[in-house]
Backbone as numpy.savetxt, mean C-alpha at the origin, in Angstrom:
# Nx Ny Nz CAx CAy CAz Cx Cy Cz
-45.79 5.21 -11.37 -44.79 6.14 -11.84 -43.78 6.39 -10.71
-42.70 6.35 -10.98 -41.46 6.51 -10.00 -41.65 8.14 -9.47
-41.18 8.47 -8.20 -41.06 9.42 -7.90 -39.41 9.90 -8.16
-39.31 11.38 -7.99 -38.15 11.61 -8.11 -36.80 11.20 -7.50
-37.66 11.20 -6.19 -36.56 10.44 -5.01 -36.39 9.05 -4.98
-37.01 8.25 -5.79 -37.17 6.99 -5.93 -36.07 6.69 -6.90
-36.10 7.54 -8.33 -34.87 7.87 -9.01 -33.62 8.09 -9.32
-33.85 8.94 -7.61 -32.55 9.62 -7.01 -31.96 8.31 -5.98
-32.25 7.49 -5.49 -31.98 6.42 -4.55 -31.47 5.81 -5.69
-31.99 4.81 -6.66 -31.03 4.06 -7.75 -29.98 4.51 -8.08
-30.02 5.85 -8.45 -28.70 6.23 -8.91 -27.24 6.46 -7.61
-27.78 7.01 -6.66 -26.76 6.68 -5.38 -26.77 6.10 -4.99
-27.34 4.89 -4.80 -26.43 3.60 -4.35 -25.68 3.07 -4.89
-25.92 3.08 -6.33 -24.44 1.93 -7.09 -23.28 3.22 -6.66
-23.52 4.50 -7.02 -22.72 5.34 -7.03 -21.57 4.90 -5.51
-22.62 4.74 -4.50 -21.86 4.50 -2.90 -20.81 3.62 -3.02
-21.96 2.59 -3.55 -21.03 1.30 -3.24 -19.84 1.39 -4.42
-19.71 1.62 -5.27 -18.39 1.91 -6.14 -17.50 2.75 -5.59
-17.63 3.50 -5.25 -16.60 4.74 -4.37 -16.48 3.99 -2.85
-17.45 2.83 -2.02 -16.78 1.95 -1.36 -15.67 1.41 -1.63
-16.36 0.71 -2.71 -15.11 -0.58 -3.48 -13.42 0.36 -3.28
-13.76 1.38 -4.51 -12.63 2.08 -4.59 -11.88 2.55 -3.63
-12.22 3.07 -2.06 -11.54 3.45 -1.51 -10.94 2.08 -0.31
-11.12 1.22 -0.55 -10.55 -0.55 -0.29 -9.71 -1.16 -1.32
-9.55 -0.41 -2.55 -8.52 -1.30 -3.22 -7.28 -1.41 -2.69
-6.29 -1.89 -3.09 -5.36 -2.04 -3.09 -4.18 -0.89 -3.85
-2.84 -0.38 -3.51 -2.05 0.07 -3.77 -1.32 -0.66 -4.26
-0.58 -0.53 -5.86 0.59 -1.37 -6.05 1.53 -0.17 -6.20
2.66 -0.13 -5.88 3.91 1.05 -6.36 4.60 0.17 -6.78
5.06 0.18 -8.43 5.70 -0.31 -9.31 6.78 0.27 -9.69
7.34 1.39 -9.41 8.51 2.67 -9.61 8.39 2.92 -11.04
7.58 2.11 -12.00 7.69 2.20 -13.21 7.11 3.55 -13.43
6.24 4.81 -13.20 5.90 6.07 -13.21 7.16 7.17 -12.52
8.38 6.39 -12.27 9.46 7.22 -11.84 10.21 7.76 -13.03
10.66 8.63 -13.44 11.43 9.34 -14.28 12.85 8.64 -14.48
13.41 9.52 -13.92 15.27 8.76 -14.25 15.26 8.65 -13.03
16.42 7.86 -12.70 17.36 6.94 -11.62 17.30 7.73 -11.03
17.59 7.63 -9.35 17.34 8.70 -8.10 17.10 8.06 -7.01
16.95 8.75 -5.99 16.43 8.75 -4.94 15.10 8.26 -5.00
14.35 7.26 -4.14 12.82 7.44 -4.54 12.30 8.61 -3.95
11.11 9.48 -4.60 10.90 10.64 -3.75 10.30 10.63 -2.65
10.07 11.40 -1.82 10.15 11.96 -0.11 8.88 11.33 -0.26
7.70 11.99 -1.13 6.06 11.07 -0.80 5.56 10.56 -2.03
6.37 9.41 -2.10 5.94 8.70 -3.37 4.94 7.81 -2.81
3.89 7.53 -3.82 2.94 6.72 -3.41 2.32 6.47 -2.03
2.19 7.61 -1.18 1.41 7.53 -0.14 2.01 7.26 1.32
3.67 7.10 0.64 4.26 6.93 1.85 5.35 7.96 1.98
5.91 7.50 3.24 6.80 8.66 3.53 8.52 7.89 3.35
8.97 8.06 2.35 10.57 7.49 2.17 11.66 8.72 2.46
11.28 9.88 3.28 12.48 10.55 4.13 13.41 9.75 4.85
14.53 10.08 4.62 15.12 9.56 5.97 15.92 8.21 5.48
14.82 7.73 4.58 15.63 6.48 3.74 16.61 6.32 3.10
17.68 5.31 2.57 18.21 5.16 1.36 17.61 4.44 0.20
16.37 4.67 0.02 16.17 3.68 -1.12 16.14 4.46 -2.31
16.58 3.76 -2.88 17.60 4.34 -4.94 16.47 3.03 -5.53
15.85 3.87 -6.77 15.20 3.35 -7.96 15.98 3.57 -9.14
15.92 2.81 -9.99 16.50 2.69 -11.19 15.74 2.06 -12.18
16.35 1.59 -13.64 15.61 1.22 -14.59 17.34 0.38 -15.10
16.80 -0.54 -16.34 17.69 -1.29 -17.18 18.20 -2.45 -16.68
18.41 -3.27 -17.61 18.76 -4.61 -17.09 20.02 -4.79 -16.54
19.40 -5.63 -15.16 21.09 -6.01 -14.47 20.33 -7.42 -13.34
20.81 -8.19 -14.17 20.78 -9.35 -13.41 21.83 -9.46 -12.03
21.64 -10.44 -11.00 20.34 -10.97 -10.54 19.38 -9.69 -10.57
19.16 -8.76 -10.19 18.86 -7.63 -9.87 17.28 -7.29 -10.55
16.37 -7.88 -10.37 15.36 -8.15 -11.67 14.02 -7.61 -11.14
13.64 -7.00 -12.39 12.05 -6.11 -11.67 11.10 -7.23 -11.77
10.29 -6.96 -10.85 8.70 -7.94 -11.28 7.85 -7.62 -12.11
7.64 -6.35 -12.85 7.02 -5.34 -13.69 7.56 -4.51 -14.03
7.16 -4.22 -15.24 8.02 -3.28 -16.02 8.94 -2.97 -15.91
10.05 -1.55 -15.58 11.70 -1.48 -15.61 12.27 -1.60 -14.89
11.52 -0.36 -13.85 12.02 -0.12 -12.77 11.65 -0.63 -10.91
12.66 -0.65 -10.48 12.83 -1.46 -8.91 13.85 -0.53 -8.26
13.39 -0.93 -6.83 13.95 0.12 -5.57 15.05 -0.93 -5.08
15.94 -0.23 -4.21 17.28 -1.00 -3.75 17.71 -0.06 -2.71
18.48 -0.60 -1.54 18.43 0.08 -0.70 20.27 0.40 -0.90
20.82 1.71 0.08 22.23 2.10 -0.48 22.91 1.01 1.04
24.44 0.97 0.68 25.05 0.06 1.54 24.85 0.32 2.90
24.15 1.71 2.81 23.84 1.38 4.56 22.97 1.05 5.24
22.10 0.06 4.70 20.93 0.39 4.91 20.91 -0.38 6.21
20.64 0.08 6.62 20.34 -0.01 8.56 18.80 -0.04 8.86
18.81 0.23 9.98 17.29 -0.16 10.30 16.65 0.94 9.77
16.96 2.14 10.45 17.06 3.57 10.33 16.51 3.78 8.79
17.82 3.38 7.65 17.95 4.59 6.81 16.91 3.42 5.95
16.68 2.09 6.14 15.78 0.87 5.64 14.14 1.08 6.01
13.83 2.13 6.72 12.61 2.29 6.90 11.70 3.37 6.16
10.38 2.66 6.32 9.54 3.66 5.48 8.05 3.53 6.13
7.61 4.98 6.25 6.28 5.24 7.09 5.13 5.27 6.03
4.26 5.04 6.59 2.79 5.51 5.67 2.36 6.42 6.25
1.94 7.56 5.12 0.90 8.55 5.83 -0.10 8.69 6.40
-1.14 7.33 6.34 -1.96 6.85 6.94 -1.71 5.57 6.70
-2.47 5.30 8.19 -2.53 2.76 8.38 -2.45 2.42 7.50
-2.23 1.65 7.10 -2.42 0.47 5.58 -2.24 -0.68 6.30
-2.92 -1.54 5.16 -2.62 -2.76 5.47 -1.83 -3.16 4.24
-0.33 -3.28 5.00 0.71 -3.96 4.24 0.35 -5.84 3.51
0.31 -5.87 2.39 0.39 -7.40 2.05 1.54 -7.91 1.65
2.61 -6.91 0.84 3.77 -7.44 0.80 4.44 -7.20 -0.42
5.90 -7.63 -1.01 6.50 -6.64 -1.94 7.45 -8.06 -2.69
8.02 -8.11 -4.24 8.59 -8.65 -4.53 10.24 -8.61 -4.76
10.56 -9.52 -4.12 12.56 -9.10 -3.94 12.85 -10.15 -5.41
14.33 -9.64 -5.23 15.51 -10.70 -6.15 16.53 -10.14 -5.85
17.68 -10.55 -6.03 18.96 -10.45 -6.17 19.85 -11.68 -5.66
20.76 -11.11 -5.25 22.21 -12.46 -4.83 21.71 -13.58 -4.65
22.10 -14.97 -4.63 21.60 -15.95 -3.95 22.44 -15.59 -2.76
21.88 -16.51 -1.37 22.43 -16.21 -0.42 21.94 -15.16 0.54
21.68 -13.90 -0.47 20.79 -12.97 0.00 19.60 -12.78 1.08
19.29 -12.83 2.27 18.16 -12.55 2.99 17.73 -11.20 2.92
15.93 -11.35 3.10 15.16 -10.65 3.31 14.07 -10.31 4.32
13.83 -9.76 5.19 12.39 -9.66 5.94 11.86 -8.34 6.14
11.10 -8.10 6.51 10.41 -7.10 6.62 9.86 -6.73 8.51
10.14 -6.20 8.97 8.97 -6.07 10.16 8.22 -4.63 10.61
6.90 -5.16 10.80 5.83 -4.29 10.66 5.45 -3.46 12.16
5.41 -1.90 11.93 5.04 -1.50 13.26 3.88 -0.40 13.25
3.31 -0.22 14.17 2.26 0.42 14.42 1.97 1.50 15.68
2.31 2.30 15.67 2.19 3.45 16.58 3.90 2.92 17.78
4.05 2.70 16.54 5.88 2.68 17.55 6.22 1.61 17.98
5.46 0.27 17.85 5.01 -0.77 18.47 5.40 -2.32 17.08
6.33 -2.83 18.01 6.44 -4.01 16.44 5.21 -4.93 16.78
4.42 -4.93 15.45 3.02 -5.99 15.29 3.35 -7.16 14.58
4.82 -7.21 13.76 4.62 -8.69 13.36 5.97 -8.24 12.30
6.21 -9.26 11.96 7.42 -9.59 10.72 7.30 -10.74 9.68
7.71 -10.98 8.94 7.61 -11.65 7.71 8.47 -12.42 7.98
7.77 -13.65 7.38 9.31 -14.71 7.01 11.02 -14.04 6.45
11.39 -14.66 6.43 12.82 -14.54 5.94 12.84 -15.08 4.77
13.10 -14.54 3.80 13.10 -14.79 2.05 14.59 -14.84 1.64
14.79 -16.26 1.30 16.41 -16.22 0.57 15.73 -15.68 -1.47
16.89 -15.09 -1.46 16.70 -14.79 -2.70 17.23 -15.26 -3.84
17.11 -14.79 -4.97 17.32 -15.36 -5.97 17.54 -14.53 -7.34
17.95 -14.77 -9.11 17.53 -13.58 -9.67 16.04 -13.72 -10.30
14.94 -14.40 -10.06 13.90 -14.70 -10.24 12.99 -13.85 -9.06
11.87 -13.05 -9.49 11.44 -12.42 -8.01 10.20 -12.80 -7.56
10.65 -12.81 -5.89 9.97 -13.59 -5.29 9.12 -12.76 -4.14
7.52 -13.16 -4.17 6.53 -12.40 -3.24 7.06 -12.88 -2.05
7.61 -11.77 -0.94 7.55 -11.80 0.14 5.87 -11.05 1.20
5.00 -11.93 1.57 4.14 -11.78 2.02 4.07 -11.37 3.68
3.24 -10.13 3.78 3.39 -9.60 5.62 2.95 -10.63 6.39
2.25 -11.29 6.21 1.45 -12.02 6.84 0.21 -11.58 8.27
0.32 -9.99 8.19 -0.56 -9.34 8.99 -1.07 -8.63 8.62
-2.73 -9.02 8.82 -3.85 -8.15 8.16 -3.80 -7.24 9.07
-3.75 -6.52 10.20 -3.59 -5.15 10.56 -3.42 -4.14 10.12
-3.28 -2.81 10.93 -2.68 -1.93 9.82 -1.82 -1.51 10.58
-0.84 -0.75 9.80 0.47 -0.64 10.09 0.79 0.96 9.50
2.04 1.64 10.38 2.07 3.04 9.72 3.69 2.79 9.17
4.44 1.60 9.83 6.08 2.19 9.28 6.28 0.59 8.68
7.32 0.51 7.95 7.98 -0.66 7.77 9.57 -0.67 7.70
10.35 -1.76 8.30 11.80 -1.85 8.46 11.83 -3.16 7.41
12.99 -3.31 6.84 13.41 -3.72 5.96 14.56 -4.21 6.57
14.70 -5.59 6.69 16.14 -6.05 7.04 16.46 -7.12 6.42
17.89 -7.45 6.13 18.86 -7.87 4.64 20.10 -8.18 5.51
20.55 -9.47 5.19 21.74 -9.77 5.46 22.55 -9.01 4.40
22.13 -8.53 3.48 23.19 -7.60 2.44 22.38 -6.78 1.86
21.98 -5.34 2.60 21.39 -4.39 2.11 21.69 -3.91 0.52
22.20 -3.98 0.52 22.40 -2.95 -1.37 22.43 -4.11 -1.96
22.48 -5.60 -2.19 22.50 -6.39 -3.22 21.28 -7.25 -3.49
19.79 -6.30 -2.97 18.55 -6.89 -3.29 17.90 -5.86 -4.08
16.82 -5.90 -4.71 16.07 -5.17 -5.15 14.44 -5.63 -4.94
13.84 -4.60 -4.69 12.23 -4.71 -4.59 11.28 -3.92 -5.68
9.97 -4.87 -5.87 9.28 -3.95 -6.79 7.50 -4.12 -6.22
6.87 -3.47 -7.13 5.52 -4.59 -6.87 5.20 -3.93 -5.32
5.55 -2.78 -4.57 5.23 -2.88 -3.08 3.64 -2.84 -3.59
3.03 -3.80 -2.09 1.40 -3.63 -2.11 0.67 -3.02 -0.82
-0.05 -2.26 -0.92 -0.35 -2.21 0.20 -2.13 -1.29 -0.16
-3.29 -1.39 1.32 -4.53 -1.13 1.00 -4.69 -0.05 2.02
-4.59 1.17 1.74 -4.99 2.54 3.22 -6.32 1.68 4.01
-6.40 2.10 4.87 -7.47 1.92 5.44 -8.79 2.52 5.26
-10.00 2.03 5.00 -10.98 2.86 4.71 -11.66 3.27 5.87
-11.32 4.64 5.22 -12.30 5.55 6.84 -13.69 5.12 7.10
-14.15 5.62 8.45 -14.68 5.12 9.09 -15.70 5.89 9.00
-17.33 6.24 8.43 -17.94 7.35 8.54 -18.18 8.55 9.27
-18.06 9.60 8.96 -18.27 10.87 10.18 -19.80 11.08 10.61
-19.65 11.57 11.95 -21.08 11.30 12.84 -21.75 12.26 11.57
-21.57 13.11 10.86 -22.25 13.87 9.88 -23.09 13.23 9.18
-22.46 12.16 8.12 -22.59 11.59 7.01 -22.87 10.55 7.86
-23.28 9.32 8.80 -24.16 8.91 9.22 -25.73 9.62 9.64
-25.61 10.46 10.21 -26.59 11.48 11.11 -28.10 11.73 9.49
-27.11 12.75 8.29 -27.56 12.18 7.00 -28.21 11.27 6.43
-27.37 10.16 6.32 -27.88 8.95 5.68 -29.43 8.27 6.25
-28.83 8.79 8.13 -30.33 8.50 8.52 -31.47 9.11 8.36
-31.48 10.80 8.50 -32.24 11.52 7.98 -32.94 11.56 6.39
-31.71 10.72 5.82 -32.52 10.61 4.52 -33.54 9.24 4.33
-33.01 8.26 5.29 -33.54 7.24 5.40 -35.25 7.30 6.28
-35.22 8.22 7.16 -36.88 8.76 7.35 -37.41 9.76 6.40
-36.73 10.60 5.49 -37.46 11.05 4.94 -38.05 10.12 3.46
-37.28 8.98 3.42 -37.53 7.91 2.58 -39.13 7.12 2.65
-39.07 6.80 4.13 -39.76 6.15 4.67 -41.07 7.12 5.23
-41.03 8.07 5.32 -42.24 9.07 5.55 -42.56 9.44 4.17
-42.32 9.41 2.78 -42.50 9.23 1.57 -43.08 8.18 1.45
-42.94 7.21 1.56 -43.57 5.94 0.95 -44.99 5.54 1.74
-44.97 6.32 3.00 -46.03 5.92 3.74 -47.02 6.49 3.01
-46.84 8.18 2.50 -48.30 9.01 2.27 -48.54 8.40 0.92
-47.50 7.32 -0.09 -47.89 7.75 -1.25 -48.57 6.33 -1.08
């Protein structure tokens, strides 16, 4: 006959490991949960777009083409390094975002980390077909710059990116072990 705690172990582990999984997925921001045309907001999706120019919209306008559903982000004519950047509230690991617009058009991205550039992306000519521009750095990263031989005549959708999964607190280790002898001092008497 199972003991109670024997009971209680089946049921929290799948429980763990699912709320593992989950806090390792992946982020997609699709702008498609954005309302009307605007500004994107200050903490949309986990990041920080203060400071930015990036404008979301909806409706068709070729080249100008979403990867999903309506709506896609675009940066305003000034977009500079400055007003082209966007922080995360915590590390992520950036994988990368889908452009289109002008032909002719360039794209890259470069990735930084405590103030520090860790890496940049190819250079993506564009097109009105949209195309995955990939980070190519599994690290994690807190800001991203966005640079465009013609800031306002690209559009992005599809951003991806995975927070980092925390790291256990000496608590919830200290725990796990304590439950793990009282596991094991159970099984001895029975």
């Amino acid at each position: 006959m199972p003991t109670p705690f024997a009971s209680l172990a089946r049921l929290v582990l799948p429980l763990t490991l699912a709320l593992a999984a989950s806090l390792a997925s992946a982020t997609v921001l699709t702008f498609d949960d954005l309302g009307e045309d605007g500004y994107v907001p200050v903490d949309y999706g986990g990041l920080d777009w203060s400071g930015s120019s990036w404008f979301q919209y909806a409706g068709e306008q070729s080249p100008f083409t979403a990867h999903s559903g309506d709506r896609r982000a675009t940066l305003g004519w000034d977009g500079s390094a400055d007003t082209s950047a966007v922080r995360f509230t915590s590390a992520s690991t950036f994988a990368g975002a889908w452009f289109a617009g002008y032909e002719g058009v360039t794209v890259s991205i470069d990735l930084y980390s405590g103030g520090l550039l860790v890496g940049s992306t190819a250079t993506l000519d564009l097109g009105a077909s949209p195309v995955f521009l990939a980070s190519g750095y599994a690290g994690l990263v807190d800001r991203l710059v966005f640079r465009s031989s013609d800031p306002a005549n690209f559009v992005m959708d599809d951003l991806t990116f995975a927070a980092a999964v925390p790291e256990p607190t000496t608590g919830v280790l200290l725990l796990a072990g304590l439950g793990l002898v009282a596991f094991v001092a159970r099984r001895r008497q029975a």
